[in-house]
N, C-alpha and C positions, 0 to 999 in steps of 0.2 A: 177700804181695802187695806190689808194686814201688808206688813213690808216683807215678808215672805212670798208673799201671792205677787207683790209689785215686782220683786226682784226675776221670779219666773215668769214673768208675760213676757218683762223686757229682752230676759237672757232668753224664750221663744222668738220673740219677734226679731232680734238680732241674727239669729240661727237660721233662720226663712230666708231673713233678706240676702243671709250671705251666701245660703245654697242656693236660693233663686238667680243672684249674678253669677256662680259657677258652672251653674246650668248652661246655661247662655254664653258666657263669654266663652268659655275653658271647655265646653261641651262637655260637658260628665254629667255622668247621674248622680253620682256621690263628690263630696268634697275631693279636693286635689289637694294637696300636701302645703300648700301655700294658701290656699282658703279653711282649711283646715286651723291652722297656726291661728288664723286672724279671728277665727269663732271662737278657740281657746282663750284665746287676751281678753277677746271683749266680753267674752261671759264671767272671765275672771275681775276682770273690771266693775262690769254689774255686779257682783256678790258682795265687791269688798267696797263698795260704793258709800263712803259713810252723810250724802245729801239724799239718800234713796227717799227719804221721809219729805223731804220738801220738792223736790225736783220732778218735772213730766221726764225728760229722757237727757241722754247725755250732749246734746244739739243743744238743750236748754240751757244747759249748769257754766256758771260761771266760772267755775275749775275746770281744767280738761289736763285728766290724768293720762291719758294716753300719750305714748313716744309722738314725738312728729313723724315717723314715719307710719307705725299703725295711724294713726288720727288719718294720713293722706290716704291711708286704702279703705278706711271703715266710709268715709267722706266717698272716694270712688264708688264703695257698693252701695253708698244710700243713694246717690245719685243717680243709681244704674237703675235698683229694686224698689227707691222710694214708688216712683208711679207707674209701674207692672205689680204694685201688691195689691190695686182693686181689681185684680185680673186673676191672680194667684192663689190670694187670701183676703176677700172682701172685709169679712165682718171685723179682723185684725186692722184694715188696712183706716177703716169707718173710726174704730174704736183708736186706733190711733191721733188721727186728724181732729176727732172733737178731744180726745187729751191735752193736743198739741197746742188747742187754742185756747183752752180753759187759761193760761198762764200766758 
C-alpha cells in the first residue's frame, strides 16, 4: 500500500472513531465543536506524519507529536470507540487489529 492510500485509511479510521464517541457521549449526530477541533489535529497529524512509511498507527510510533492535552482526548476516544468499532465498522475494525498485530 502506497503512503497516500495509508495516510487516508488512517485519517478515515480516526474520523469514525471520533464521531462514533460524539455520537454517544455528547449525543449529536454531527460533530460538536470540541470533537470537531480534535478530528482536525489528528488528521493534521496523520498528513504531516513523516513515520507513516514504517509505522501501523500513532498508538505504535515511538514519537508522539500530539500536545498532551489532545494525546488525553484522542487516548479518551480510542478507549470509548476502540471496541464499539466491530459493531459500527466491522471490516475497519478486523482490518485494523490484524495491522495492529503485524508490528
Amino acid at each position: 500500500m502506497n503512503i497516500k492510500d495509508k495516510k487516508e485509511r488512517e485519517k478515515k479510521l480516526v474520523s469514525q472513531m471520533i464521531l462514533l464517541y460524539c455520537r454517544k457521549k455528547h449525543k449529536r449526530k454531527t460533530l460538536c465543536e470540541e470533537c470537531r477541533a480534535l478530528d482536525e489535529y489528528a488528521r493534521m497529524k496523520s498528513e504531516k506524519c513523516p513515520f507513516m512509511e514504517t509505522k501501523t498507527f500513532c498508538s505504535n510510533c515511538k514519537v508522539h507529536c500530539y500536545k498532551p492535552e489532545m494525546r488525553e482526548r484522542i487516548r479518551e476516544v480510542m478507549r470509548f470507540s476502540g471496541p464499539r468499532m466491530i459493531f459500527h465498522h466491522p471490516i475497519t475494525a478486523v482490518r485494523h487489529v490484524i495491522e495492529s498485530k503485524r508490528k
